[in-house]
C-alpha positions in Angstrom: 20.5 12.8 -17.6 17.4 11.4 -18.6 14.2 13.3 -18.7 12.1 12.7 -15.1 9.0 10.8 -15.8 5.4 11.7 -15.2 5.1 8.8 -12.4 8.1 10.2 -10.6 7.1 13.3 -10.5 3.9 12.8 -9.3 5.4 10.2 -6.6 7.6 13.0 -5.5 5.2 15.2 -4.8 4.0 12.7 -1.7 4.9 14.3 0.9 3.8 18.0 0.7 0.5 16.5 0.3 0.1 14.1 2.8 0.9 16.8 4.9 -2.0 18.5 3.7 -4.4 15.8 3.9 -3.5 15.2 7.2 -4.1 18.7 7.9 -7.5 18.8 6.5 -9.0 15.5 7.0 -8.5 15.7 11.1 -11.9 17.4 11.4 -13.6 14.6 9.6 -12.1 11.5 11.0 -12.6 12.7 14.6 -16.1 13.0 13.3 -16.2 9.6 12.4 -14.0 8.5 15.3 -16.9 9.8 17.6 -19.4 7.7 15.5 -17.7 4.6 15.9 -17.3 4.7 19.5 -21.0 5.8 19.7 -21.9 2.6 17.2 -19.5 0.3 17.3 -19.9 -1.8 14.3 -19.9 -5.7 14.5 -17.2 -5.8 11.8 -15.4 -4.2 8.5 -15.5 -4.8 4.7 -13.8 -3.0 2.8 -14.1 -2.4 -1.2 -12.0 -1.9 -4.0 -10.1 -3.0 -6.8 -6.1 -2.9 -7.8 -3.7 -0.7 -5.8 -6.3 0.2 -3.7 -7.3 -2.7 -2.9 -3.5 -3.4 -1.7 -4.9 -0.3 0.7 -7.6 -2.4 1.3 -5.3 -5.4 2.8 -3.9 -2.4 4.9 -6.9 -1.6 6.4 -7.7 -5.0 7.0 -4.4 -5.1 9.2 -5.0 -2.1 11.3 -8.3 -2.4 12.2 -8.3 -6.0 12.9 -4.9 -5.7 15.4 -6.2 -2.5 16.6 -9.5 -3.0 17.1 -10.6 -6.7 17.2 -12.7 -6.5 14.3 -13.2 -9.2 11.5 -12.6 -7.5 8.0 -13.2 -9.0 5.2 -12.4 -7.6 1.1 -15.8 -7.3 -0.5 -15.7 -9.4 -3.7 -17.9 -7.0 -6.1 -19.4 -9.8 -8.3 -21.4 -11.5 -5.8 -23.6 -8.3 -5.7 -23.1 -6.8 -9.1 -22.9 -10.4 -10.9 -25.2 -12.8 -8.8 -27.2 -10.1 -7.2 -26.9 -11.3 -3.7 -28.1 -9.2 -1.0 -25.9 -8.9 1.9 -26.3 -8.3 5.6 -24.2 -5.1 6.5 -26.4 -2.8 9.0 -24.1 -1.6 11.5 -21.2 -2.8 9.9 -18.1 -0.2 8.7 -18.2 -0.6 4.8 -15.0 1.8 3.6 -14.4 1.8 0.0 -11.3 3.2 -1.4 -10.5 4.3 -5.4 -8.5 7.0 -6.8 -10.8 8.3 -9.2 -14.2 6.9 -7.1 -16.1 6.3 -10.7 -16.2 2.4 -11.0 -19.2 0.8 -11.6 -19.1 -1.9 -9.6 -17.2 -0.4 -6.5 -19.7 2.3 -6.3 -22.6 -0.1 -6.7 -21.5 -2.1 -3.5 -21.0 1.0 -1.8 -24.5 1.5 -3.2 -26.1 -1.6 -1.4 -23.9 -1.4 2.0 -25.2 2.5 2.6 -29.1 0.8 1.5 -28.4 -2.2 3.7 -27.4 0.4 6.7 -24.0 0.0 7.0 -21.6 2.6 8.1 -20.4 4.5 5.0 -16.8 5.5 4.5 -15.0 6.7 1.0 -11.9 7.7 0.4 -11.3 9.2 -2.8 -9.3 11.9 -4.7 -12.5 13.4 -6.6 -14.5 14.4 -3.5 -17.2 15.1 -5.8 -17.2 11.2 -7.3 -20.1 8.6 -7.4 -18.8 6.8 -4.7 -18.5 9.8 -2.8 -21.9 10.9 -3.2 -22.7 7.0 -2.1 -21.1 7.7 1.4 -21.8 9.5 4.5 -18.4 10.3 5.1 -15.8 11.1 2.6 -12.1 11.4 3.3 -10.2 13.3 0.6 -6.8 12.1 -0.2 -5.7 15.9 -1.4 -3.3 13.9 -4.2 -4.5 16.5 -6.5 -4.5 15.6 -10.2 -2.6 12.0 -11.3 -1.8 12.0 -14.6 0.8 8.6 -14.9 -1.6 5.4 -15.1 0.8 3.8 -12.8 -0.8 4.8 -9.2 1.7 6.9 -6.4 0.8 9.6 -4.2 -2.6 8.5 -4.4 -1.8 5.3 -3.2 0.7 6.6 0.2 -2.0 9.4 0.7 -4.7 6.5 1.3 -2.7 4.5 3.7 -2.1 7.7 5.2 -5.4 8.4 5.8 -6.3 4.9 6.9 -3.3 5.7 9.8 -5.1 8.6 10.8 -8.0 7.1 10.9 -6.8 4.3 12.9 -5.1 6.6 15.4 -7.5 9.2 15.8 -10.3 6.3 16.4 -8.5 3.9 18.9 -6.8 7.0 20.6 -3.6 5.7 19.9 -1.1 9.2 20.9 2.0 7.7 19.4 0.6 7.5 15.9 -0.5 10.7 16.0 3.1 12.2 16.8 4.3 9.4 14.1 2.2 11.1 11.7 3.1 14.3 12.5 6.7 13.4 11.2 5.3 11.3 8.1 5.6 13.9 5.9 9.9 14.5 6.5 10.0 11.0 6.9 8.7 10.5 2.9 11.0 13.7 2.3 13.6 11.7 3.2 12.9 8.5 1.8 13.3 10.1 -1.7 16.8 10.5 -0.9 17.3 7.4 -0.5 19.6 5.5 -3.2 18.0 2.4 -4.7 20.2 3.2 -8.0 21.9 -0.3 -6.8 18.8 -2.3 -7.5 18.2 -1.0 -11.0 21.6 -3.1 -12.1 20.3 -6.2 -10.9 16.6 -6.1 -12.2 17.3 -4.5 -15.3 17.3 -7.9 -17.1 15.2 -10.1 -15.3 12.0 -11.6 -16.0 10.3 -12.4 -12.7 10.7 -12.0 -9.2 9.2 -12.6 -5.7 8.7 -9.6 -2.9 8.2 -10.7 0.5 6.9 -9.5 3.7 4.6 -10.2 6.2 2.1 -8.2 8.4 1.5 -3.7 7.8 4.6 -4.4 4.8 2.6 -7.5 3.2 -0.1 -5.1 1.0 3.1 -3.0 0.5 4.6 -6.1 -1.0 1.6 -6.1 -3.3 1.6 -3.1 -4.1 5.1 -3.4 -5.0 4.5 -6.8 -7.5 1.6 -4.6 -9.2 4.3 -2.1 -10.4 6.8 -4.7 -11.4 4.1 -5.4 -14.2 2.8 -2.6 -15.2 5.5 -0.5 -15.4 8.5 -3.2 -16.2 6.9 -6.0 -17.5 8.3 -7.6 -14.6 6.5 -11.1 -13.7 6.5 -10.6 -9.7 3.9 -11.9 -7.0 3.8 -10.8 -3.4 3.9 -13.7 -0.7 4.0 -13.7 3.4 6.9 -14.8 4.8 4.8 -17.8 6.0 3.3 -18.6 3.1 6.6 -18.3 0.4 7.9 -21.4 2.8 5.4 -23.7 0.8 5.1 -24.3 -2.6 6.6 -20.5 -3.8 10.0 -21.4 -2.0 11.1 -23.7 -5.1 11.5 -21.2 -7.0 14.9 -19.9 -4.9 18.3 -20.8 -6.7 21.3 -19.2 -7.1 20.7 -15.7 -8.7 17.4 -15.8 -8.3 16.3 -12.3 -7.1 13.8 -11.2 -4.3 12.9 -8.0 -3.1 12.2 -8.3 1.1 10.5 -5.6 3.2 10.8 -5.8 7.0 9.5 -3.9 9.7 10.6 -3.9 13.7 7.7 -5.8 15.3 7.4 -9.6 16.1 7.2 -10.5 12.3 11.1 -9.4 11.8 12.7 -12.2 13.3 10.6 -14.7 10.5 11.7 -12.5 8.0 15.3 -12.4 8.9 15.2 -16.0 9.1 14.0 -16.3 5.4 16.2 -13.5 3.9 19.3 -15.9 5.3 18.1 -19.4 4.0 17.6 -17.5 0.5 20.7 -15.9 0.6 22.5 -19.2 1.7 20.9 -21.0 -1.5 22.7 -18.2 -3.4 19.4 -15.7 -4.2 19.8 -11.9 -4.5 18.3 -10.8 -1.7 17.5 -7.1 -1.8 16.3 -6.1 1.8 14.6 -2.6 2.3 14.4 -2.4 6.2 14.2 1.5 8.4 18.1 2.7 8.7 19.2 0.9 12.4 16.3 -1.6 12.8 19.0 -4.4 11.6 22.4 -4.7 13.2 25.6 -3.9 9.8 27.3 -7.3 11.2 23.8 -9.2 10.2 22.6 -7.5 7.0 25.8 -8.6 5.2 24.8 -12.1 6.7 21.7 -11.5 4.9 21.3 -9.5 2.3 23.0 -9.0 -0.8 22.0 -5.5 -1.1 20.6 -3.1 1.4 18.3 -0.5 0.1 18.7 2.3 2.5 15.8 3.8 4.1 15.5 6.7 6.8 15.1 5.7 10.7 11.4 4.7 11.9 9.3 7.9 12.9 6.9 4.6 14.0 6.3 1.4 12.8 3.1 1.5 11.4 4.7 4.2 9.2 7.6 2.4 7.9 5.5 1.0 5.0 4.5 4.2 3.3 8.6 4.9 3.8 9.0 2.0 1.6 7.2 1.8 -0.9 8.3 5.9 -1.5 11.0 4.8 -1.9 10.7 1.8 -4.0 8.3 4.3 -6.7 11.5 6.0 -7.5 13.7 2.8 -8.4 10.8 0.9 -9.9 10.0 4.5 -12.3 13.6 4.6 -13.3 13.8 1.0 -14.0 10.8 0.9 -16.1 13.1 3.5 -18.3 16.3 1.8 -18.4 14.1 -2.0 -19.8 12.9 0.4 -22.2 9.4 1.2 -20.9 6.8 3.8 -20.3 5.5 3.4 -16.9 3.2 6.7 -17.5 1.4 5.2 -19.8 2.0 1.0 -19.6 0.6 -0.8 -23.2 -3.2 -2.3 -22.8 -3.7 0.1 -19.5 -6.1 3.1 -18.8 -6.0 5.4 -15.8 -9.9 4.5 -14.7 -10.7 0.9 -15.2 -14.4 0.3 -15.7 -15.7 -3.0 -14.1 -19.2 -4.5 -13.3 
């Protein structure tokens, strides 16, 4: 047996700690729960580069379905570049970053906290720039990450966006659902994705699909492809993969499909069969009974297992646990180090 990686160690330490964070962070997002509903803000922006900026596209998701609210992904260079002053009092600016040291992140943050906006970090150095630029600051408790290739930071921010979301719109059933997160991720790293490693072990690109909380998963998802396989893969909607992207489907072709049991599934099951019925390899990743047996075979040409929903808006951190494990071991068997990828540093430097 080969020797465990760095990155999959560290991914399997996921959910120990987001039951920690959880823990800990309650005091301070019912803080800023209580803020919100005292100033609600006119809208969101949120800022941050690479995987958390996949987070980014989460929290875009939950706070526009769950609380009406436009949010849009700040684009650093239009303040650090062109030096273009924004209009953000009131608004809710949250910037998200592993390490919190970015130049450029922590310069919008910068500006947004000047310009009177509602300030919101989450970061795993609660002592970071961007930290010190915020008025609140969420820890992610992912303790030290070693492997370049982001994991339990990453699930330990959408976690904390969830409990953000559910503590702040009062939602009760997200609060139970995060209550069981942490077995739910315990499980998920049981899961068998072995399967999947045979079929991508000599490819050269690939598509993952999803649509709605499972698109920035999908992202997220792509991002590792490269930088830990050398893997050319880009993340699509379900909608959108119907346009130009859907040319690229012949026989063999392989695409890696996340569902999850709201009104996008029946899209999604839709696609996964006209793919499959063009001859693709259609590797579905969907919560253990959300799909019927009869209609996965119609479907999918390998179903990576996954435990039952403990609540929807969870089933994406279930995923992508999952997938960390097969995507670590697969970077191994093409002959990669995904702990330490060529041309890649852990803390990226932008302005």
């Amino acid at each position: 047996m080969s020797k465990m990686t760095l990155m999959e160690k560290e991914a399997r330490q996921t959910p120990g700690l987001v039951a920690q964070q959880i823990k800990k962070t309650g005091p301070i997002l019912a803080d800023l729960a209580k803020r919100l509903k005292k100033s609600p803000p006119p809208f969101a922006v949120t800022i941050a580069r690479g995987s958390s900026d996949h987070a980014a596209t989460f929290a875009k998701y939950l706070i526009e379905t769950k609380f009406g609210l436009v949010t849009s992904s700040a684009a650093p260079s239009v303040l650090t570049l062109y030096k273009a002053k924004m209009r953000l009092k009131g608004a809710l600016a949250i910037g998200l970053s592993q390490s919190g040291e970015s130049p450029d992140i922590c310069e919008v943050m910068a500006q947004a906290k000047k310009a009177g906006a509602i300030t919101v970090s989450l970061v795993n150095h609660p002592e970071s720039r961007l930290a010190k630029e915020s008025e609140y600051v969420v820890p992610l408790c992912a303790g030290p990450e070693n492997a370049i290739a982001a994991t339990k930071s990453y699930i330990t921010t959408l976690t904390a966006l969830l409990h953000m979301t559910a503590l702040s719109s009062g939602d009760s059933g997200l609060v139970k659902g995060l209550k069981q997160l942490p077995d739910s991720l315990e499980k998920a790293l049981s899961m068998d994705w072995s399967p999947a490693i045979d079929i991508l072990k000599d490819i050269q690109d690939t598509l993952v699909i999803a649509r709605g909380y499972c698109f920035p998963i999908a992202q997220e998802a792509a991002l590792k492809f490269k930088e830990t396989c050398s893997i050319h893969a880009e993340a699509f909607s379900g909608a959108e993969v119907l346009h130009g992207p859907f040319a690229l489907i012949k026989k063999d072709y392989p695409v890696l499909i996340f569902t999850e049991d709201d009104d996008s599934l029946k899209g999604i099951i839709d696609l996964a069969r006209k793919m499959k019925n063009l001859g693709a390899r259609t590797l579905l990743a969907s919560p253990k009974d959300e799909i019927p047996k009869k209609m996965l075979k119609e479907i999918s040409s390998l179903n990576l297992p996954l435990p039952k929903s403990v609540h929807k808006l969870c089933d994406p951190l279930m995923i992508i646990q999952a997938f960390y494990l097969m995507v670590a071991q697969l970077a191994v068997r093409r002959g990669c180090n995904p702990d330490a990828p060529e041309n890649l540093k852990k803390i990226t430097e932008t302005f």
